[in-house]
C-alpha positions as CSV (number, residue, x, y, z in Angstrom):
1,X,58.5,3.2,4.4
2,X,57.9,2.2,0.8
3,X,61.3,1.9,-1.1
4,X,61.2,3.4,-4.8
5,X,64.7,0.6,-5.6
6,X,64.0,-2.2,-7.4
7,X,64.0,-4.6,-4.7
8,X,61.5,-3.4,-3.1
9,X,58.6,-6.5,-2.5
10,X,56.0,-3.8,-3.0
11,X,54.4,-3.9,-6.6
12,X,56.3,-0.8,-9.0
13,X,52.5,0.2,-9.4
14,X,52.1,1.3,-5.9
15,X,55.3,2.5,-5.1
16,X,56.1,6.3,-5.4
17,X,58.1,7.7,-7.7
18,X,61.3,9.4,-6.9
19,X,61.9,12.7,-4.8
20,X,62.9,15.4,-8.1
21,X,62.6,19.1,-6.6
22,X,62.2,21.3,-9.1
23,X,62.4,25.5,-9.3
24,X,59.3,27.1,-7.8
25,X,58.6,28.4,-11.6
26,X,58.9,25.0,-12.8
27,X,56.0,23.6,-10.4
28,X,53.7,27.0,-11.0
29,X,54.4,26.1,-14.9
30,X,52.6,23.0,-14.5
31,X,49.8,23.7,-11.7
32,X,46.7,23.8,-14.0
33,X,47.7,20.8,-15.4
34,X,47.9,19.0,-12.1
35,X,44.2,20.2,-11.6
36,X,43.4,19.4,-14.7
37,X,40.4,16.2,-14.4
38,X,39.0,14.4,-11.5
39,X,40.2,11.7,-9.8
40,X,37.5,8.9,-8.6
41,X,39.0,7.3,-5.4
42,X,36.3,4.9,-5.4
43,X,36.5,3.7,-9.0
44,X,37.8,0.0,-10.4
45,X,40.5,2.2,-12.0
46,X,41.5,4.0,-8.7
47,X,45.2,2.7,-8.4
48,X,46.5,3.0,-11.3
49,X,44.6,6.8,-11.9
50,X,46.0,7.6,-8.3
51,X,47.5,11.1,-8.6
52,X,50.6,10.2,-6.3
53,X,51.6,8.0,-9.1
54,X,51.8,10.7,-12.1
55,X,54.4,13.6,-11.9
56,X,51.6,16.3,-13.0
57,X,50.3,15.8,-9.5
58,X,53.5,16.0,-8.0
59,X,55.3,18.9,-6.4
60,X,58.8,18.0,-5.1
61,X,61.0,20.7,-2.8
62,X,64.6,20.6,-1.9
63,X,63.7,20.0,1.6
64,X,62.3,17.6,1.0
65,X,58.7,18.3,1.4
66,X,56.3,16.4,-1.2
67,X,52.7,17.5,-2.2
68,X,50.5,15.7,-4.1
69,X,47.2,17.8,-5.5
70,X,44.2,17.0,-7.8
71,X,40.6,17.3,-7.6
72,X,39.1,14.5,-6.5
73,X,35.6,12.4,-6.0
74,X,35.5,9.5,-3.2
75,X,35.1,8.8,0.5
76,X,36.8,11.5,2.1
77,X,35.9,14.1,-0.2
78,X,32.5,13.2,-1.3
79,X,30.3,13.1,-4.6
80,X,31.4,16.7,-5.9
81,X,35.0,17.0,-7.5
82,X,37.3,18.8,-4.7
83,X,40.7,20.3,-4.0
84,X,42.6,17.3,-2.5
85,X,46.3,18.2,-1.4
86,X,48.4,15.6,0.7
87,X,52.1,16.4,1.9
88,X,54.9,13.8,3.0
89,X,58.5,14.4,4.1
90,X,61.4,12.5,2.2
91,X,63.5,10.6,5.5
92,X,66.8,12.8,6.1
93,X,65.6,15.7,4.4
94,X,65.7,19.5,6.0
95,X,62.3,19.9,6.6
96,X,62.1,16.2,8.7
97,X,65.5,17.6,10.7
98,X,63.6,20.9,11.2
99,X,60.6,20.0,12.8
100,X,62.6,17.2,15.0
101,X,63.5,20.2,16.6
102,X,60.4,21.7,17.6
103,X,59.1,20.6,20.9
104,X,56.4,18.3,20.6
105,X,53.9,16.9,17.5
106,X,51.2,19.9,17.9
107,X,53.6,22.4,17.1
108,X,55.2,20.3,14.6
109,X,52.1,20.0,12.8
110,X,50.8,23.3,13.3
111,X,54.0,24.4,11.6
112,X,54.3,21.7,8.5
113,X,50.8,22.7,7.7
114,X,51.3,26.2,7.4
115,X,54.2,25.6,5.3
116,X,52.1,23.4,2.9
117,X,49.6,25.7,2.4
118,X,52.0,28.7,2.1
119,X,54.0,26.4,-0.7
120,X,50.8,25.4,-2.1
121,X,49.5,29.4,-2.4
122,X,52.6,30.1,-3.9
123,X,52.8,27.1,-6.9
124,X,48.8,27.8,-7.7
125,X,49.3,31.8,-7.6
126,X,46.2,32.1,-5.2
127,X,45.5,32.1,-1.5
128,X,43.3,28.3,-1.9
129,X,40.7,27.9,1.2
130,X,41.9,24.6,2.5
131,X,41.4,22.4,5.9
132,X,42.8,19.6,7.3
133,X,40.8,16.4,6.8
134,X,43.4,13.9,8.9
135,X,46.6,13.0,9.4
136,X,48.0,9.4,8.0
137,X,50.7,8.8,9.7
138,X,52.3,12.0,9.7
139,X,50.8,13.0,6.4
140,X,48.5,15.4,6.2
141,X,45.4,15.5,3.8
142,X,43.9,18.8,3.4
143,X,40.5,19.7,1.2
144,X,39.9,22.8,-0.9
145,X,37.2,23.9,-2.5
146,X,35.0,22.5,-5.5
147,X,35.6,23.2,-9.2
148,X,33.5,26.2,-8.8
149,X,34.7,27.4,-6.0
150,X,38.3,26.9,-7.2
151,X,36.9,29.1,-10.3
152,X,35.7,32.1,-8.4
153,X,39.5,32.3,-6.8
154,X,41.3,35.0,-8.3
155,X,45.1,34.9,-9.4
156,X,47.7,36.5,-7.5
157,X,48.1,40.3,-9.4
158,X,51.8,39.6,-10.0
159,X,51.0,35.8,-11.6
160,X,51.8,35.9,-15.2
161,X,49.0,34.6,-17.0
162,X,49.5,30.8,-18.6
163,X,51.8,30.3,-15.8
């Protein structure tokens, strides 16, 4: 685990930045910014673009469930911008205490992934096509569609427009 304190012997540019939860109006306030721009995983400037290191990306729950989303170019997604969404689960938090108590890791991940993508459908104001690319460590990663196909998904009825 990767401490955020200052004593930490990993460089502050690769450490994450602290668990803030916010209201789920707060987070859908900010979604088209997060998906705002591509991110080049394969670029010289990679680390210090990466979107787990800037807040727009970052979507923090009380739980403490952590998603990370941006479009992205690189290795796992390939040469055309994509939907790239990642979620990790702060030690001692409710969601970590829940799924201890499920019986095995299949279930456990069956169940954190729909609760990703149920959050995630909920902060963008659209059901999002995504699939599960791998696990690291625990941590899913999960791929959506293109810029264009991200386009051609239509907002949620009841989502207030400029939300």
């Amino acid at each position: 685990m990767v401490s955020g304190d200052d004593k930490s012997p990993v460089p502050q540019a690769v450490r994450p930045l602290p668990h803030e939860p916010e209201p789920m109006a707060a987070m859908q306030a900010r979604w088209e910014a997060a998906v705002e721009g591509d991110w080049n995983a394969e670029s010289d400037a990679a680390l210090a673009e990466y979107p787990g290191l800037r807040r727009r990306h970052i979507f923090d729950f009380e739980d403490g469930v952590r998603l990370i989303a941006a479009f992205e170019t690189g290795v796992f997604i390939g040469p055309v911008p994509a939907l790239h969404v990642s979620a990790s689960i702060r030690p001692g938090g409710n969601m970590e205490k829940f799924l201890a108590g499920l019986p095995d890791v299949p279930a456990r991940r069956a169940f954190f992934i729909v609760a990703v993508v149920r959050r995630l459908w909920t902060i963008a104001g659209r059901n999002i096509p995504l699939a599960v690319l791998f696990f690291d460590g625990g941590i899913p990663h999960l791929a959506g569609p293109t810029r264009t196909g991200y386009a051609a998904i239509r907002p949620w009825a009841c989502v207030k427009k400029g939300r």
